[in-house]
C-alpha positions in Angstrom: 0.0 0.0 0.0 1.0 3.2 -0.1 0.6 4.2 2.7 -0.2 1.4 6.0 -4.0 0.9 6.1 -5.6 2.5 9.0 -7.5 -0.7 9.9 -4.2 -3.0 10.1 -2.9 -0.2 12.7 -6.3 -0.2 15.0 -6.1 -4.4 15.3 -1.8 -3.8 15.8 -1.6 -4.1 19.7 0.5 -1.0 22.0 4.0 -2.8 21.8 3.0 -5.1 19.0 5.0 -4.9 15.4 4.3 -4.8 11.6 6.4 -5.7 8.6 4.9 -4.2 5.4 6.3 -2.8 2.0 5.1 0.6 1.7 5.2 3.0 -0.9 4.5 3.3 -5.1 3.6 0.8 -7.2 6.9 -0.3 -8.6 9.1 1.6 -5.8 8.8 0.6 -2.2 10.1 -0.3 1.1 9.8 -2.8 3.7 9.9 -1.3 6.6 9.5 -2.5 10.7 6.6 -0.7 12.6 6.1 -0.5 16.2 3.5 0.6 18.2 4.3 3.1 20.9 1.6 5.3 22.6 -1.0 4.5 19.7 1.1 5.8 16.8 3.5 3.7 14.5 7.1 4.3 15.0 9.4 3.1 12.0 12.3 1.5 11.2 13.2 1.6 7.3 14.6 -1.9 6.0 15.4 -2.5 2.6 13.5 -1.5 -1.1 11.3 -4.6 -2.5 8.8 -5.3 -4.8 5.5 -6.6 -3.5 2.0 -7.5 -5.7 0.1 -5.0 -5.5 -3.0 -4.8 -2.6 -6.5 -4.8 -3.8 -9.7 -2.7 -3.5 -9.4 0.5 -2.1 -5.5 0.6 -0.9 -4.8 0.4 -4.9 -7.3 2.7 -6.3 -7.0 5.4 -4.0 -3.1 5.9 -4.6 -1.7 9.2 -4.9 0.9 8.9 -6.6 -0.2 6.1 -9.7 1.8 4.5 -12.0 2.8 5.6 -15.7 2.5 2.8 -17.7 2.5 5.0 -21.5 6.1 6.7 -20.0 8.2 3.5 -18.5 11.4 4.7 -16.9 14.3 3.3 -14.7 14.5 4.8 -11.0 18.3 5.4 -9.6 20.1 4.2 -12.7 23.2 6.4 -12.4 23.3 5.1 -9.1 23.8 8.6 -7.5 21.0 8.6 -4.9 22.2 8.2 -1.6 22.7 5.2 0.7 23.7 4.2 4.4 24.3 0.5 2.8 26.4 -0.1 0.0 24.7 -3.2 -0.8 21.2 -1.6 -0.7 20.9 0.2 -3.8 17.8 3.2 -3.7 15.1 2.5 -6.4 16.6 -1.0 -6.9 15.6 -4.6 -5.1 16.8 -7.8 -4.5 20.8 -7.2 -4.9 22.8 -10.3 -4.6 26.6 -10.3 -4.4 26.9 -6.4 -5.2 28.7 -3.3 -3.4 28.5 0.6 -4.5 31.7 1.8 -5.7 32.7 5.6 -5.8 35.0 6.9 -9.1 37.7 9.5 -8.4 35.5 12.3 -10.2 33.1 10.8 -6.9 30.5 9.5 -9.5 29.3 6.3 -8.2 28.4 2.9 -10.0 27.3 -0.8 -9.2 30.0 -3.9 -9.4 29.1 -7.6 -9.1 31.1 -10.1 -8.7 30.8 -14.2 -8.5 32.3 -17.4 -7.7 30.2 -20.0 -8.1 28.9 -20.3 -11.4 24.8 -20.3 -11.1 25.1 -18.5 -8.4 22.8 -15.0 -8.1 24.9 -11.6 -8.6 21.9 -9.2 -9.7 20.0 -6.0 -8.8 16.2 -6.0 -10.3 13.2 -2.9 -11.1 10.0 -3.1 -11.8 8.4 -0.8 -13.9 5.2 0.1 -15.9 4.6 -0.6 -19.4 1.7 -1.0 -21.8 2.2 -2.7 -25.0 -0.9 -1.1 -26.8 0.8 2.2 -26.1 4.2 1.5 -26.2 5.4 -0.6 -29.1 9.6 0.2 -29.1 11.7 0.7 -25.7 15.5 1.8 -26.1 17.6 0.2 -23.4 20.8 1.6 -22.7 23.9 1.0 -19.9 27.4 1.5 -19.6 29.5 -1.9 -18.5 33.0 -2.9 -17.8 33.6 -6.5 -17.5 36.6 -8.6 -15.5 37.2 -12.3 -17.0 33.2 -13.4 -16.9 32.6 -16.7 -17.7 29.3 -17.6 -19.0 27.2 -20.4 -17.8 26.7 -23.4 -20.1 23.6 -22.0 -21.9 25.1 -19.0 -22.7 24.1 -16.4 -20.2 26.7 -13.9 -18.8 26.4 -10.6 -17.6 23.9 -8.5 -19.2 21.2 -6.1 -18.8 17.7 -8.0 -19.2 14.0 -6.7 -19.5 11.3 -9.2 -19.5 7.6 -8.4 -20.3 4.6 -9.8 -18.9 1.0 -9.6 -19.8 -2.1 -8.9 -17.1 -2.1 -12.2 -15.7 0.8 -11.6 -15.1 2.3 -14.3 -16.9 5.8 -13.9 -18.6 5.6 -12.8 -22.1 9.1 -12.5 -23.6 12.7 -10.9 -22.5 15.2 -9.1 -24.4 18.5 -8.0 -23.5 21.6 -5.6 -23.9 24.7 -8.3 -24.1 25.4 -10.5 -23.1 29.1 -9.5 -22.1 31.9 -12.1 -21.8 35.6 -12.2 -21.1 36.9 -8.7 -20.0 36.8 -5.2 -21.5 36.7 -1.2 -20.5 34.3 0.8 -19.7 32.0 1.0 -23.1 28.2 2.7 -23.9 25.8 0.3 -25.5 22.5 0.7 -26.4 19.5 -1.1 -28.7 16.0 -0.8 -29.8 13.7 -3.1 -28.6 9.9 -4.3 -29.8 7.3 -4.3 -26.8 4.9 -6.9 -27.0 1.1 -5.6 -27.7 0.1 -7.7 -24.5 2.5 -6.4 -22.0 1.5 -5.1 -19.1 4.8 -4.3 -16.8 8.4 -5.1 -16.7 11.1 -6.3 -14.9 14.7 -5.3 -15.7 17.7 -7.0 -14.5 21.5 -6.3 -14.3 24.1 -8.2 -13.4 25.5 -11.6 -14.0 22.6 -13.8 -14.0 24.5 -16.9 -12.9 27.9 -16.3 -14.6 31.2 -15.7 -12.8 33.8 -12.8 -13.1 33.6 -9.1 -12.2 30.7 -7.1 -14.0 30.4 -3.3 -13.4 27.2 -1.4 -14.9 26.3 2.7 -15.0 23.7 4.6 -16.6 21.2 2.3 -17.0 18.6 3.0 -18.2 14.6 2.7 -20.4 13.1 5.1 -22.8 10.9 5.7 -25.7 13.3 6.1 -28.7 
């Protein structure tokens, strides 16, 4: 929800505590409430990405989602964090730090070990097909000896649609990017398809091993 129902904090108990992503639609966080006094004093966790609630929590948003102008939250990775491993927009990081360049511009770097292993960040956003037919995705990367995985897969950036269900429709990619290499733009035009609904986009390097650095990521309307 966006904000905690008013009916979950009269049945909470004086003392008693909540766990609850709160927040936008594709942009929230899960955060530790406690009830002191009658009000709800809280502790801020970690961003996440929760289904949606329904009935009158999801209608009566203030702040609604855009699915006719999809866009990625936080990715020049600039916005500020107490946790370099908690990245601000972004959810469900797996073997990641925030590192800082000498002209103090920041970026994301994941590294891996064990081939299969998770080494990802992940953002949900908005989209509808019947309004949006071509996306342009765009990063910067630097790769460190990445080794793929038997099928293939190595570091990359990866949106994959899904329709109203929401049931996967089909994924696309910038990559994938193997062996090692500087710093270098890349960016590619993308169909939507007519039946998506929203999107996830990934970064990292989805199961292979190496060193993968990304900045500037990002999702537009070309």
């Amino acid at each position: 929800p966006e904000k905690v129902p008013q009916p979950l904090v009269e049945q909470l108990r004086e003392g008693g505590r909540m766990i609850i992503p709160v927040g936008e639609r594709y942009q929230q966080t899960l955060y530790s409430f406690t009830k002191q006094n009658g009000e709800l004093q809280q502790e801020a966790l970690r961003p996440t990405l929760f289904v949606p609630m329904t009935g009158t929590a999801e209608d009566t948003r203030s702040v609604k989602p855009d699915p006719e102008n999809p866009q990625i939250v936080n990715g020049d990775f600039e916005s500020p964090s107490d946790d370099e491993t908690l990245i601000p927009g972004w959810y469900y990081g797996r073997q990641l730090e925030l590192e800082v360049q000498a002209d103090g511009t920041q970026f994301v770097k994941f590294t891996n070990r064990e081939l299969g292993r998770s080494s990802h960040l992940l953002q949900g956003l908005a989209l509808d097909g019947r309004k949006v037919s071509r996306l342009k995705l765009s990063a910067k990367t630097k790769v460190d000896n990445v080794k793929p995985m038997q099928n293939g897969r190595a570091a990359a950036m990866v949106i994959t649609f899904y329709d109203e269900k929401p049931a996967e429709a089909e994924s696309n990619w910038l990559g994938p990017y193997r062996g090692s290499n500087g710093w270098q733009a890349d960016q590619k035009i993308i169909r939507v398809p007519r039946d998506a609904r929203e999107a996830i986009v990934r970064v990292g390097l989805l199961g292979a091993t190496g060193v993968a650095t990304f900045d500037d990521v990002s999702v537009s309307i070309p």
